[in-house]
VEXDO-162878 format. One record per residue: residue in one letter; x, y, z of N, C-alpha, C in turn. Coordinates in Angstrom, 2 decimals, decimal comma. Layout:
{rest = A | nc1 = X | nc2 = Y | nc3 = Z | cac1 = X | cac2 = Y | cac3 = Z | cc1 = X | cc2 = Y | cc3 = Z}
...
***
This chain:
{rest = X | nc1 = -22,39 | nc2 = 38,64 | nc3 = -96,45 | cac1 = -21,52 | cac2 = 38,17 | cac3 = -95,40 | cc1 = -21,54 | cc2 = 39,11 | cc3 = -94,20}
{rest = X | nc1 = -21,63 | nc2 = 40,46 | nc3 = -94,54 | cac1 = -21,76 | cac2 = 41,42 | cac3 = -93,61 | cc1 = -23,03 | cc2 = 41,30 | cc3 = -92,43}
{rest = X | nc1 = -24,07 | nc2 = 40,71 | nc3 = -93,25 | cac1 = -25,11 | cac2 = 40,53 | cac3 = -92,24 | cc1 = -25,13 | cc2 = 39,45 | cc3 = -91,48}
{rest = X | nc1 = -24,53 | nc2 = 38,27 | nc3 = -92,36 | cac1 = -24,19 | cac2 = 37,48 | cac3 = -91,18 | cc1 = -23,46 | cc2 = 37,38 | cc3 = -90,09}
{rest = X | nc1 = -22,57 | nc2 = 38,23 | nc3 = -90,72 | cac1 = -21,75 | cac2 = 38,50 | cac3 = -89,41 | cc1 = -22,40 | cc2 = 39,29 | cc3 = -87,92}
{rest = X | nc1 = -23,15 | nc2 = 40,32 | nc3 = -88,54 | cac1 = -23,83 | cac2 = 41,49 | cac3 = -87,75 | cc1 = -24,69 | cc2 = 40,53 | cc3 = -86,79}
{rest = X | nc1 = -25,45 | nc2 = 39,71 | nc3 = -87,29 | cac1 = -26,17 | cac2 = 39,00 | cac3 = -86,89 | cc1 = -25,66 | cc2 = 37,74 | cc3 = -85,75}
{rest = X | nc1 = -24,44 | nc2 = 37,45 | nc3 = -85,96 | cac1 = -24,22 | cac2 = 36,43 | cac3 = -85,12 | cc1 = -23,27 | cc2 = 37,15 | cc3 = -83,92}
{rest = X | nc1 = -22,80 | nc2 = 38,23 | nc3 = -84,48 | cac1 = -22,39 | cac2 = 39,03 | cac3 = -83,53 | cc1 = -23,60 | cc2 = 39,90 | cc3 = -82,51}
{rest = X | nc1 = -24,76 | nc2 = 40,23 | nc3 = -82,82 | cac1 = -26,03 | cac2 = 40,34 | cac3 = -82,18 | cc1 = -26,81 | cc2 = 39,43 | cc3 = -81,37}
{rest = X | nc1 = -26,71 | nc2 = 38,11 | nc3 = -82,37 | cac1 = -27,41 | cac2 = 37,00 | cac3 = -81,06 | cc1 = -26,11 | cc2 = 36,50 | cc3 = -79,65}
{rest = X | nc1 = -24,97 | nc2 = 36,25 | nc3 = -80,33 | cac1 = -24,17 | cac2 = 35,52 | cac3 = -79,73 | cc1 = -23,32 | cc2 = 36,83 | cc3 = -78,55}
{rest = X | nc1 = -22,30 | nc2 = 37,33 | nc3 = -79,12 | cac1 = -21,78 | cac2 = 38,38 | cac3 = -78,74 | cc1 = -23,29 | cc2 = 39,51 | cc3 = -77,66}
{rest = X | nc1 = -24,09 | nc2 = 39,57 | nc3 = -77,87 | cac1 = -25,42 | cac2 = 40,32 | cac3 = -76,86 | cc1 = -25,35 | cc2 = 39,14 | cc3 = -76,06}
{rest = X | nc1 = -25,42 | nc2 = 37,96 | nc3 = -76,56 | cac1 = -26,01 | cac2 = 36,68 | cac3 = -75,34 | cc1 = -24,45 | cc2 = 36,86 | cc3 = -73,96}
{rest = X | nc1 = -23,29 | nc2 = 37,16 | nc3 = -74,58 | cac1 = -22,38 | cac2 = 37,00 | cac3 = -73,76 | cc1 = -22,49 | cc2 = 38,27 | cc3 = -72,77}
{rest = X | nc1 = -22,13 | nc2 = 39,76 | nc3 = -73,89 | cac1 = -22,46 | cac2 = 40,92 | cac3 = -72,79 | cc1 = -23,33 | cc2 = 40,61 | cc3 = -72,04}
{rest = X | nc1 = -24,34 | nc2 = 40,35 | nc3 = -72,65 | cac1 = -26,09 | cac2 = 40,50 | cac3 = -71,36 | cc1 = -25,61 | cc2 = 39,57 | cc3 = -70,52}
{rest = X | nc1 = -24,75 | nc2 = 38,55 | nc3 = -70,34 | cac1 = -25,25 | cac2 = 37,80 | cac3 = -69,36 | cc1 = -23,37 | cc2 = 38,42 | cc3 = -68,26}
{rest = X | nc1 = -22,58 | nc2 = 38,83 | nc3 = -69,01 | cac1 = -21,55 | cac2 = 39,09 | cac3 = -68,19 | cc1 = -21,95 | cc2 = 40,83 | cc3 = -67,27}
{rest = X | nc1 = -23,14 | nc2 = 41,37 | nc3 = -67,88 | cac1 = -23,45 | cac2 = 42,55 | cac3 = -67,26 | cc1 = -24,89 | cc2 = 42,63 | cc3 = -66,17}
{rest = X | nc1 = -25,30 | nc2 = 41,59 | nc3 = -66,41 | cac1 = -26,48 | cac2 = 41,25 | cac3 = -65,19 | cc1 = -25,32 | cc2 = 40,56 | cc3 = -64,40}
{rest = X | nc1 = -24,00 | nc2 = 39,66 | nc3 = -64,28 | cac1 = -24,05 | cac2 = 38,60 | cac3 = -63,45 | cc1 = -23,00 | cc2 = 40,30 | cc3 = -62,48}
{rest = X | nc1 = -22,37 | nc2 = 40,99 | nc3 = -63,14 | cac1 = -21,63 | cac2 = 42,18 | cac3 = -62,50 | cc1 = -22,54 | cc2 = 43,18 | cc3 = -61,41}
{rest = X | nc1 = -23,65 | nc2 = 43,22 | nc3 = -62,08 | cac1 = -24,72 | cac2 = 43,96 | cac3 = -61,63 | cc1 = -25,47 | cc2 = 43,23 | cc3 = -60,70}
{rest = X | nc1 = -25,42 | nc2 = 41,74 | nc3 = -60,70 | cac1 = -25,75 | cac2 = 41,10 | cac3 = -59,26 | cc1 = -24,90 | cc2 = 41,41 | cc3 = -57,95}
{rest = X | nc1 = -23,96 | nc2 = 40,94 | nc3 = -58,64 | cac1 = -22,76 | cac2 = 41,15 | cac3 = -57,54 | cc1 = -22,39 | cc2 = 42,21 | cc3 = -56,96}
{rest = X | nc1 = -22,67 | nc2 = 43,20 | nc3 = -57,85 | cac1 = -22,71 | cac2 = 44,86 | cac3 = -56,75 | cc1 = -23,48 | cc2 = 44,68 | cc3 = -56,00}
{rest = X | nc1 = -25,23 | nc2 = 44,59 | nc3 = -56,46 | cac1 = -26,01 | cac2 = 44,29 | cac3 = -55,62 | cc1 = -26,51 | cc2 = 44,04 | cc3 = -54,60}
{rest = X | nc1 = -25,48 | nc2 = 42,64 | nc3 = -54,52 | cac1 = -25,36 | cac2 = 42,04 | cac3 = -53,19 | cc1 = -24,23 | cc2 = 42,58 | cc3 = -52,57}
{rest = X | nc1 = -23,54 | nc2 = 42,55 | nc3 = -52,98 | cac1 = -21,64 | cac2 = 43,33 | cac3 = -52,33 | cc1 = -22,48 | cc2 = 44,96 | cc3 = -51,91}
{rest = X | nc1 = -23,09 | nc2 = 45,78 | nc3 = -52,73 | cac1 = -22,89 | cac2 = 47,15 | cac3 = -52,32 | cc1 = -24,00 | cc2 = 47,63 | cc3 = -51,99}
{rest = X | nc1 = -25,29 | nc2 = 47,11 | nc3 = -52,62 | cac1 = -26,64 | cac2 = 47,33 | cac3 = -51,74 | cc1 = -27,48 | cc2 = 46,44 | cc3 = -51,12}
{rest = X | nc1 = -26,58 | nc2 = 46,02 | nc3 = -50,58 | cac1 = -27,13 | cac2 = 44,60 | cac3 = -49,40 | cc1 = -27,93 | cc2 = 44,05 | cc3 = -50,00}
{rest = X | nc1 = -28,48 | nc2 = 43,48 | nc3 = -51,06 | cac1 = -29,76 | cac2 = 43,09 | cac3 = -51,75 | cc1 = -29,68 | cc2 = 41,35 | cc3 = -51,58}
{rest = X | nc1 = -30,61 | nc2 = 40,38 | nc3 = -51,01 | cac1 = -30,62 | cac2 = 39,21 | cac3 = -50,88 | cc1 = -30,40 | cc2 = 38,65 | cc3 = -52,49}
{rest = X | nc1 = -29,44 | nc2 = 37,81 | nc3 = -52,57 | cac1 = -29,10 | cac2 = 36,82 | cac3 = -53,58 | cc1 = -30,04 | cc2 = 36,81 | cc3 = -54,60}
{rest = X | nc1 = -31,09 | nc2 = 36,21 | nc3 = -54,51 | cac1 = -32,02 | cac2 = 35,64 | cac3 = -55,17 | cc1 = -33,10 | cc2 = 36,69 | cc3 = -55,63}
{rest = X | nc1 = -33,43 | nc2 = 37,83 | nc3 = -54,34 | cac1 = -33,46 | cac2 = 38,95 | cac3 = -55,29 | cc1 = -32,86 | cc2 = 39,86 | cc3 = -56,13}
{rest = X | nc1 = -31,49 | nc2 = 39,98 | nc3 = -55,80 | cac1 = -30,64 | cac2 = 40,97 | cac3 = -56,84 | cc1 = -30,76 | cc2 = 39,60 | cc3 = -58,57}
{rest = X | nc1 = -31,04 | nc2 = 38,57 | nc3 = -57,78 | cac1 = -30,99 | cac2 = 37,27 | cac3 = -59,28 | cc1 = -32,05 | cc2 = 37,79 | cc3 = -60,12}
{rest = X | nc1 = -33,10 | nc2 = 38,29 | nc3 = -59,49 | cac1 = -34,16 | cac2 = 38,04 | cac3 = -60,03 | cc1 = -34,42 | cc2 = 39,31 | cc3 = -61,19}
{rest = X | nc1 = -33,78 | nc2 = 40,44 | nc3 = -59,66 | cac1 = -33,51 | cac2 = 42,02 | cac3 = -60,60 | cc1 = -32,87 | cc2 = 41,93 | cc3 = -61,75}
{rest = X | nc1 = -31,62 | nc2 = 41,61 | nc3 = -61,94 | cac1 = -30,84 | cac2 = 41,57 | cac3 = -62,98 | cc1 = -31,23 | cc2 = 40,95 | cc3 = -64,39}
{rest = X | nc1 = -32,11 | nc2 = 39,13 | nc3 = -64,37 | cac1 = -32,54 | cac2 = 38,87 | cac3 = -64,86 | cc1 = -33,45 | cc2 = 39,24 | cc3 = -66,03}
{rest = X | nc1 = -34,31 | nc2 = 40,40 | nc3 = -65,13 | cac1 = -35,52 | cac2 = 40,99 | cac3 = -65,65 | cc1 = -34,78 | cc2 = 42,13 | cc3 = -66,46}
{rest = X | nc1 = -33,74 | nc2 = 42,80 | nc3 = -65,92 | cac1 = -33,28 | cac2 = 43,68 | cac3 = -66,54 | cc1 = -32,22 | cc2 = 42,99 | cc3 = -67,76}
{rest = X | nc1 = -31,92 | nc2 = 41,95 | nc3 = -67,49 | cac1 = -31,05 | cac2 = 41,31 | cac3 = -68,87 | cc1 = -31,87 | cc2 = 41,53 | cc3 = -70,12}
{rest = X | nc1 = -33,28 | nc2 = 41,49 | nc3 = -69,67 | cac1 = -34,42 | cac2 = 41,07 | cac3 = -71,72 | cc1 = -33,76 | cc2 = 42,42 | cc3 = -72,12}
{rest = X | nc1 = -33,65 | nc2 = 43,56 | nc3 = -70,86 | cac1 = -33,50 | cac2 = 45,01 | cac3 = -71,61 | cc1 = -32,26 | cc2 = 45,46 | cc3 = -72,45}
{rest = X | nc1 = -31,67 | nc2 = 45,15 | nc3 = -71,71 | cac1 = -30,09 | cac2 = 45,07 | cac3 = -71,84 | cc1 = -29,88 | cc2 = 44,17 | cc3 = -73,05}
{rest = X | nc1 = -30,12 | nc2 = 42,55 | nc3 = -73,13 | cac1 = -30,39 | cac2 = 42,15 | cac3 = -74,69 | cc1 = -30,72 | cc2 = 43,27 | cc3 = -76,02}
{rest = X | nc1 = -31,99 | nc2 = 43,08 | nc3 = -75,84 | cac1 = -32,10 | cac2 = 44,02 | cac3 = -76,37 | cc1 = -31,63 | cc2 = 45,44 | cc3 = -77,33}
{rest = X | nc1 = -31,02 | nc2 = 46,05 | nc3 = -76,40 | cac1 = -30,52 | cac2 = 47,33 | cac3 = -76,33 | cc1 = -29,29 | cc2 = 46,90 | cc3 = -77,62}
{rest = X | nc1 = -28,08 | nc2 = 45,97 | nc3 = -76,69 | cac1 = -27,05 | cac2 = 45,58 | cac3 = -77,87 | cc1 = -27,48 | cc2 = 44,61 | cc3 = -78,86}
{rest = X | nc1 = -28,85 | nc2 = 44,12 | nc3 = -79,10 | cac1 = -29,30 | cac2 = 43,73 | cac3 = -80,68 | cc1 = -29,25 | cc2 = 45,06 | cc3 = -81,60}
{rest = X | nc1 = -30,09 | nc2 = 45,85 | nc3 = -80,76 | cac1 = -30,49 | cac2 = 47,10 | cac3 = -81,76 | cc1 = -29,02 | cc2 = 47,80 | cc3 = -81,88}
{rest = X | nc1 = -28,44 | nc2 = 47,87 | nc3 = -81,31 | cac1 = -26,69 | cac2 = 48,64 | cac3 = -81,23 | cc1 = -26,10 | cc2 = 47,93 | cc3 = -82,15}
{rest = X | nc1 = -26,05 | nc2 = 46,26 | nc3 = -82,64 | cac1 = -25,13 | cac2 = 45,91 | cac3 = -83,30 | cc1 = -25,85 | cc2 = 46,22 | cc3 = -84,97}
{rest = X | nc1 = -27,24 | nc2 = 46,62 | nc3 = -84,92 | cac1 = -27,61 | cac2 = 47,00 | cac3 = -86,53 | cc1 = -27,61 | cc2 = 48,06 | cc3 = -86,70}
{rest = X | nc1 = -27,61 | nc2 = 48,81 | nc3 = -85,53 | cac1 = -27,64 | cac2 = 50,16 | cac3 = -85,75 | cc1 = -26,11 | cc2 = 51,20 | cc3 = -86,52}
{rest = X | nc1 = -25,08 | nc2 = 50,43 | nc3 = -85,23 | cac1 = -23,95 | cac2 = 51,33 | cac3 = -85,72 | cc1 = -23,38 | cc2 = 50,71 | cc3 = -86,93}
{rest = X | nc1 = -23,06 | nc2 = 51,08 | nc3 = -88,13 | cac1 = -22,31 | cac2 = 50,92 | cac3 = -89,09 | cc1 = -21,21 | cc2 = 51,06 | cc3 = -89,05}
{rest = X | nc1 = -20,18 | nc2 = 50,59 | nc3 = -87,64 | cac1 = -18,92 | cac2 = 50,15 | cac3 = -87,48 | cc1 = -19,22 | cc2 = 48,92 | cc3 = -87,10}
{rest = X | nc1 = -19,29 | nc2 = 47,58 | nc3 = -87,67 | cac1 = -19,20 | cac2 = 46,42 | cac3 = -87,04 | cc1 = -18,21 | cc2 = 46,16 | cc3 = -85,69}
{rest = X | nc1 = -16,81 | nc2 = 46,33 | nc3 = -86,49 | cac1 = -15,61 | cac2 = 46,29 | cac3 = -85,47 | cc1 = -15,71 | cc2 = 47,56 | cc3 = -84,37}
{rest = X | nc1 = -16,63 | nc2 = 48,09 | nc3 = -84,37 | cac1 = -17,22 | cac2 = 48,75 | cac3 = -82,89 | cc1 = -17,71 | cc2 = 48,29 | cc3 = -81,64}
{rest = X | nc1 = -18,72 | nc2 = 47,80 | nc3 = -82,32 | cac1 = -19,51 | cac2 = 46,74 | cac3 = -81,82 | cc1 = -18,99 | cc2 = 45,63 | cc3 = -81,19}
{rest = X | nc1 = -17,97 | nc2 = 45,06 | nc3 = -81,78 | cac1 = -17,33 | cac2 = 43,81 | cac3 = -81,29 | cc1 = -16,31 | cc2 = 44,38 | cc3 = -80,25}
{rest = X | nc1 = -15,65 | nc2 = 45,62 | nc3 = -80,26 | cac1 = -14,52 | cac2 = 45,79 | cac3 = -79,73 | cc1 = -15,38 | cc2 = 46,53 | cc3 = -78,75}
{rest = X | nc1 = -16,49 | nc2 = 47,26 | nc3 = -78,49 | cac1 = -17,42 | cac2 = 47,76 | cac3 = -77,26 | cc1 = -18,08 | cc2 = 46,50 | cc3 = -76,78}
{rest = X | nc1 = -18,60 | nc2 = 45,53 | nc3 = -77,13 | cac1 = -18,94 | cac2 = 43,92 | cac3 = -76,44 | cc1 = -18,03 | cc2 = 43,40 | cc3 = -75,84}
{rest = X | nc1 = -16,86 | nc2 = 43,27 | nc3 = -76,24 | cac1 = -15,49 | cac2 = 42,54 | cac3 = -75,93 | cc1 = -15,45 | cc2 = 43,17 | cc3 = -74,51}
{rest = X | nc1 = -15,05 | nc2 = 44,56 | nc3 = -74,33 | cac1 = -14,37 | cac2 = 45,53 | cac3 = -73,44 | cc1 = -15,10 | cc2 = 45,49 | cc3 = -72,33}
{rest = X | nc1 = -16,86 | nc2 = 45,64 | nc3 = -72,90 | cac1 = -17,95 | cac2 = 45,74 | cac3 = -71,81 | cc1 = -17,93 | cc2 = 44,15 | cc3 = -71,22}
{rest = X | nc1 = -18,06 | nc2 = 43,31 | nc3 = -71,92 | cac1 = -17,72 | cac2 = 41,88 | cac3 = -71,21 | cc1 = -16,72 | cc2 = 41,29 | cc3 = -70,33}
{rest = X | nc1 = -15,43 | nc2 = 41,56 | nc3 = -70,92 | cac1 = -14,42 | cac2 = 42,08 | cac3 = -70,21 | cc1 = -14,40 | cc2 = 42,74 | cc3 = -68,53}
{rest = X | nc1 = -14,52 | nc2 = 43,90 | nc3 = -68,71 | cac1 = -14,51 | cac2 = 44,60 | cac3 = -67,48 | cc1 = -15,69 | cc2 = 43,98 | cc3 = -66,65}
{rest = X | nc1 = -16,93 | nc2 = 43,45 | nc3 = -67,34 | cac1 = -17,84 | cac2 = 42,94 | cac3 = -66,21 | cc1 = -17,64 | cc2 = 41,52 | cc3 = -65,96}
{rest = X | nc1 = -16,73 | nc2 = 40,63 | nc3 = -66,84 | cac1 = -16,53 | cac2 = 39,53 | cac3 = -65,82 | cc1 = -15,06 | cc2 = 39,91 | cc3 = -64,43}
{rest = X | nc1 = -14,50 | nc2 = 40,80 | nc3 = -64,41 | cac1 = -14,04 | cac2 = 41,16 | cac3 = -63,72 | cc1 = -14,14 | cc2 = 41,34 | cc3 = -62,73}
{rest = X | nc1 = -15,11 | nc2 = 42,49 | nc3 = -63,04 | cac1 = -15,89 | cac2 = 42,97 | cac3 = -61,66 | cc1 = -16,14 | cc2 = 41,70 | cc3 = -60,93}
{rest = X | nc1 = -16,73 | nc2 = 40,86 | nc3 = -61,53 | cac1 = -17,58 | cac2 = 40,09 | cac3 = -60,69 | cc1 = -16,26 | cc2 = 39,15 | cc3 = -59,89}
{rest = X | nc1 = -15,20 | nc2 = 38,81 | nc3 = -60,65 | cac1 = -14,03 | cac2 = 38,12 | cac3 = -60,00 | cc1 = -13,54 | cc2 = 39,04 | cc3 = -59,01}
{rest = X | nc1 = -13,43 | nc2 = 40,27 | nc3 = -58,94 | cac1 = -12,92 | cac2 = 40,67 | cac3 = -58,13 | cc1 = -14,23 | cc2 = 40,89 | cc3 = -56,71}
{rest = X | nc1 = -14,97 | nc2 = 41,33 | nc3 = -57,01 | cac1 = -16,12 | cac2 = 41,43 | cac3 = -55,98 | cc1 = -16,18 | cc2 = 39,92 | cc3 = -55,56}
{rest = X | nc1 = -16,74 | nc2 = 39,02 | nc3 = -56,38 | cac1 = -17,15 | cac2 = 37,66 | cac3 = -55,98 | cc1 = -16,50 | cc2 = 37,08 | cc3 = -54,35}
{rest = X | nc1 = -14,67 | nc2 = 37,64 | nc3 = -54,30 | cac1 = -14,36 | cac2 = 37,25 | cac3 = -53,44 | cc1 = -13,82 | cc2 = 37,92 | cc3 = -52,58}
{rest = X | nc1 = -14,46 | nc2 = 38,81 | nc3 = -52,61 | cac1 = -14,67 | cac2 = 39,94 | cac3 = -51,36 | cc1 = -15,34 | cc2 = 39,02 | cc3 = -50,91}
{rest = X | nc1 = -15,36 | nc2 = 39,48 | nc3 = -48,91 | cac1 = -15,71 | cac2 = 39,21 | cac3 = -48,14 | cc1 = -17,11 | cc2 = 40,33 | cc3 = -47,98}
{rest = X | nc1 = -18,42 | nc2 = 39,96 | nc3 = -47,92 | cac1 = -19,85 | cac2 = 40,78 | cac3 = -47,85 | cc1 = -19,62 | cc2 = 41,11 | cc3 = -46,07}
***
């Protein structure tokens, strides 16, 4: 049960961080280093496989599950934020 869990917390829980930490990391992008839309899209993108990645291997690696979930949560968290709060800033 443990691995299933690990596991769906790796595909699913990574699919959410990765995509709430490229869309934060766009939005600086464009908000703080002038970067055109579609290129900061493109940057982030490319850097999401990495970032995937990274929290697959993090959620087998650490042997605190409830780490993992409560560092995904927090990191997801604060980066859909960011992006609400930047988003409607004025560039």
């Amino acid at each position: 049960m443990k691995t299933f869990a690990r596991t769906m917390l790796a595909i699913v829980g990574g699919y959410v961080g990765t995509s709430a930490i490229i869309a934060a990391l766009a939005v600086i992008a464009v908000a703080a280093g002038g970067m055109e839309r579609s290129e900061a899209a493109t940057l982030t993108s490319m850097l999401g496989f990495v970032i995937y990645l990274a929290v697959i291997i993090w959620s087998f690696a650490d042997p605190a599950l409830l780490r993992v979930a409560l560092g995904l949560g927090a990191v997801s968290g604060l980066s859909y934020a960011v992006v609400l709060l930047l988003a409607r800033a004025p560039v």
